[in-house]
C-alpha positions as CSV (number, residue, x, y, z in Angstrom):
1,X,43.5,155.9,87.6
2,X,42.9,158.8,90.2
3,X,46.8,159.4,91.7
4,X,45.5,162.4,93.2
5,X,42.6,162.2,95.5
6,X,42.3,165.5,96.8
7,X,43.7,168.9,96.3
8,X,43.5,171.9,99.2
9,X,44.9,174.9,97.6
10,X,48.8,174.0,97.7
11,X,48.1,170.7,99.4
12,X,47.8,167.6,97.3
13,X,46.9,164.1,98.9
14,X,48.1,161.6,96.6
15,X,45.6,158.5,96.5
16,X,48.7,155.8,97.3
17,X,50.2,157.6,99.8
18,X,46.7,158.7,101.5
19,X,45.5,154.6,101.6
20,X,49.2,153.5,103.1
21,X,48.3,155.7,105.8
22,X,45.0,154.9,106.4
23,X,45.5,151.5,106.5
24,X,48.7,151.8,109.0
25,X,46.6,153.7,110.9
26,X,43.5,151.3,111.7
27,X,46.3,148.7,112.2
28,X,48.2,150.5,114.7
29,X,45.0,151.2,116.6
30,X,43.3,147.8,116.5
31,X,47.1,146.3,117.4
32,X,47.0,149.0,120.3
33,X,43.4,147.6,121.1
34,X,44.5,144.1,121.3
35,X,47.7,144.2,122.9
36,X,46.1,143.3,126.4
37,X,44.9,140.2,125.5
38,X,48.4,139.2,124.6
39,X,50.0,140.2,127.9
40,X,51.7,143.2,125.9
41,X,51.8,146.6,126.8
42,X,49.8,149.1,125.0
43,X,52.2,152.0,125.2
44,X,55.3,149.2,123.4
45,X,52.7,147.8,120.8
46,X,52.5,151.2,119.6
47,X,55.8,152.7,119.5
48,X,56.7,149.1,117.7
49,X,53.8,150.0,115.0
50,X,55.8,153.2,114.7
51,X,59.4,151.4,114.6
52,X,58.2,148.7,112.1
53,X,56.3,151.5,110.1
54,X,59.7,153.7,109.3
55,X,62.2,150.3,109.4
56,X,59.3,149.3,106.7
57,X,59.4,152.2,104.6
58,X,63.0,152.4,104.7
59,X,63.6,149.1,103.4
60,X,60.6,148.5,101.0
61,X,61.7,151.4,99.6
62,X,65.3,150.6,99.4
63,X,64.6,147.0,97.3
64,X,62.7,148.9,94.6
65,X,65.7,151.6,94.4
66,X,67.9,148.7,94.3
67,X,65.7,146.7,91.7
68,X,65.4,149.7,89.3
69,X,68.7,151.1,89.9
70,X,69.5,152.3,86.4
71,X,66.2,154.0,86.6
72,X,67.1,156.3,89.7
73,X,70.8,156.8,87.9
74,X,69.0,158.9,85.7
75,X,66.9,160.4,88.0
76,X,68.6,160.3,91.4
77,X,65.8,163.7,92.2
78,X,63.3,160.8,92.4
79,X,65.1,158.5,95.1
80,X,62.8,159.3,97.9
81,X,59.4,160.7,96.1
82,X,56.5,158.3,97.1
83,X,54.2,160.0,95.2
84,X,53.5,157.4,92.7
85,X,54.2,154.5,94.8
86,X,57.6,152.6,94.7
87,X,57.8,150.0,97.8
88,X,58.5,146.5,97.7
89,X,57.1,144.7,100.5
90,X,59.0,142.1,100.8
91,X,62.1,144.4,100.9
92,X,59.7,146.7,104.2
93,X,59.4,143.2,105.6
94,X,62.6,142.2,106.4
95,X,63.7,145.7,107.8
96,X,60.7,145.9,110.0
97,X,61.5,142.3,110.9
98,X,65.0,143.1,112.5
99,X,64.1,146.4,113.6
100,X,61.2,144.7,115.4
101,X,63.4,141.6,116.7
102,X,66.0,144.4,118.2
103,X,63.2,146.3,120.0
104,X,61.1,143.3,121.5
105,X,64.4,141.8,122.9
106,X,65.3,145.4,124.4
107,X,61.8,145.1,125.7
108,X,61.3,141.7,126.9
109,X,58.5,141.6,125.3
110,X,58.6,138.0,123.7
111,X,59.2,137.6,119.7
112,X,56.5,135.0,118.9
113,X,53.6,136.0,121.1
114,X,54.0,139.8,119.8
115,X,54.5,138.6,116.4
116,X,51.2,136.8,117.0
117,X,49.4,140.1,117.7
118,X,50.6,142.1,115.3
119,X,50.7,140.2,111.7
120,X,46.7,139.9,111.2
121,X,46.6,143.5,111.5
122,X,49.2,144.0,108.9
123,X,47.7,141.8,106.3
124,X,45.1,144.2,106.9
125,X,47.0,147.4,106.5
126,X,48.5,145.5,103.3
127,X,44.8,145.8,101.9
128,X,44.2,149.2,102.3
129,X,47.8,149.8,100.5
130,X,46.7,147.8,97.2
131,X,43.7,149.9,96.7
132,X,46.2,152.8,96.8
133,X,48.1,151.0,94.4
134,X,44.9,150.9,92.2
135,X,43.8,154.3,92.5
136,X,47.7,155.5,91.6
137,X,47.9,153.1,88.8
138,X,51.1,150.8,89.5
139,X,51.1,147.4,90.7
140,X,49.2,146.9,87.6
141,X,48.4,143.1,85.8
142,X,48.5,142.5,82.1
143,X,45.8,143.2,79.8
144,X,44.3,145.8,82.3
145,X,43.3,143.3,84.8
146,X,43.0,144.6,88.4
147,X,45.3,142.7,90.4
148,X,45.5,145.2,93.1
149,X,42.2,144.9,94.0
150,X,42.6,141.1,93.8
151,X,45.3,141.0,96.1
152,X,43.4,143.6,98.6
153,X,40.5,141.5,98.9
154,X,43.2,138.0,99.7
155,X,44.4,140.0,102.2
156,X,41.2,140.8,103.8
157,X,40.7,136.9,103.4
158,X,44.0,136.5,105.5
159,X,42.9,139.2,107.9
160,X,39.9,137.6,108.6
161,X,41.3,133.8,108.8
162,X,44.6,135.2,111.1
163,X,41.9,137.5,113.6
164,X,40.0,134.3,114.4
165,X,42.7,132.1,114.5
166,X,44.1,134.1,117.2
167,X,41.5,133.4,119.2
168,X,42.2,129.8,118.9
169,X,46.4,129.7,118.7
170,X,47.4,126.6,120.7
171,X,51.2,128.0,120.4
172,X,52.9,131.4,120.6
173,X,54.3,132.2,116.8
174,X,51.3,130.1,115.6
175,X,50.3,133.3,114.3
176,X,52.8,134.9,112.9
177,X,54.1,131.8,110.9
178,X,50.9,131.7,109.4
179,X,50.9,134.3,108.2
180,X,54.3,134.1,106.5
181,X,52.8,130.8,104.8
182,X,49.2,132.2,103.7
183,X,50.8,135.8,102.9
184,X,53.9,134.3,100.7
185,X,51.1,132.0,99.4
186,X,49.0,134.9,97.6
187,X,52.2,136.6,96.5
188,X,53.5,133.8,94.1
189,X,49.9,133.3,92.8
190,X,49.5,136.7,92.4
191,X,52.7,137.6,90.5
192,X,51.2,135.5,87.4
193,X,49.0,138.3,87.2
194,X,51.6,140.9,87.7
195,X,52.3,143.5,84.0
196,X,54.8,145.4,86.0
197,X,57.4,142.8,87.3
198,X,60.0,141.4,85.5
199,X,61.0,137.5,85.2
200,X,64.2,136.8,86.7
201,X,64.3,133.2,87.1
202,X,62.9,130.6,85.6
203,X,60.3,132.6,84.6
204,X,59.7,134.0,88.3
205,X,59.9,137.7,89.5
206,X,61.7,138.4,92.1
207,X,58.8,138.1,94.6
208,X,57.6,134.7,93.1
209,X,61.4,133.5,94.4
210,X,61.4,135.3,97.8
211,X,58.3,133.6,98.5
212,X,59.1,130.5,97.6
213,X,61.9,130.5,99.7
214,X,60.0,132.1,102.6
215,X,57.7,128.7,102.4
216,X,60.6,126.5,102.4
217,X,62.0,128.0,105.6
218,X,59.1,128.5,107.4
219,X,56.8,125.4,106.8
220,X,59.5,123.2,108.5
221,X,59.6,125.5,111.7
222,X,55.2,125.6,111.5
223,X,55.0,121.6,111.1
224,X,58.1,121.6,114.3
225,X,55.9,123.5,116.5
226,X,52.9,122.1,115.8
227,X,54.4,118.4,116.7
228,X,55.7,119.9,120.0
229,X,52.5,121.4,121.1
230,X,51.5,118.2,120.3
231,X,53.7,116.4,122.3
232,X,53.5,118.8,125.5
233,X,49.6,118.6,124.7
234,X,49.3,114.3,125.1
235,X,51.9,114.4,128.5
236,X,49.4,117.0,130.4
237,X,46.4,114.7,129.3
């Protein structure tokens, strides 16, 4: 493990938090790249990168206090020190989600088609994070296997697969739904692998239940769309 990645005199740059940030940062640029292909303004797509960032934080950070509660009883100095990691992401997901829904509508800026830009890049922000949670040690699988890394290089896959499927969306929130099926996808096969996450039902963690439930709600709205694009598609032929 290398928590620490650098020290400058009284400065210390903690590996985790160091590779959050890096990764939010090449996200928030390439999202500010893209947004006039999708009709969006680049000024918006940035101050949403910076809305969803601290609605994310907020609430990823939130379900992991809530999750170890007795721990932070004990040690209620700890509540907000990032240091060594602590964030949930489903928990920074559904924050960012309203705080994002709230925003676009105050913006006009159209929930699916921004959603569209936007989630590729945060799969790829996602990857940057896990090799932070490597380098700081948590996140960890059993028997020393390194499931961070595993899950970084998924979500490069998903990067990669979401980028050039944008290119070739024949709906707006074909995107972003995708996402929400190939992300939640990885996370329940992932979670086999996971050392540091309890089983809370049916031998599932927490996660492993979120995501299956994420799939259940989401496929039927994907498989919807798809057969009215499919429908518009035949009448204008």
């Amino acid at each position: 493990m290398h928590p620490i990645l650098l020290k400058l005199g009284p400065l210390t740059v903690y590996s985790y938090g160091a590779f959050v940030a890096l990764g939010l940062a090449v996200a928030a640029f390439l999202i500010y790249l893209r947004a006039v292909n999708f009709g969006i303004n680049k000024d918006d797509s940035l101050d949403l990168v910076v809305l969803m960032l601290v609605a994310g934080i907020a609430g990823a950070r939130l379900l992991y206090v809530l999750l170890n509660i007795g721990y932070y009883r004990a040690n209620p100095s700890e509540l907000i020190d990032l240091s060594k990691g602590g964030l949930v992401w489903y928990g920074g997901f559904f924050s960012a989600l309203g705080a994002s829904i709230v925003y676009i509508k105050q913006k006009k800026m159209g929930f699916w088609n921004t959603m569209d830009l936007v989630t590729p890049y945060i799969a790829l922000g996602q990857a940057f994070g896990r090799v932070g949670c490597f380098l700081n040690g948590c996140c960890y699988g059993f028997n020393g296997i390194p499931v961070q890394l595993y899950s970084s290089f998924l979500l490069v896959i998903i990067f990669i697969l979401l980028r050039s499927w944008q290119d070739r969306r024949r709906f707006k929130g074909e995107i972003a739904l995708g996402y929400c099926i190939l992300y939640s996808l990885k996370r329940f096969g992932v979670e086999f692998l996971r050392g540091d996450n309890p089983r809370v039902f049916l031998g599932l963690t927490i996660s492993q239940v979120i995501s299956l439930v994420v799939i259940i709600l989401v496929v039927p709205i994907f498989m919807k769309k798809v057969s009215e694009w499919k429908e518009k598609d035949t009448v204008s032929k």
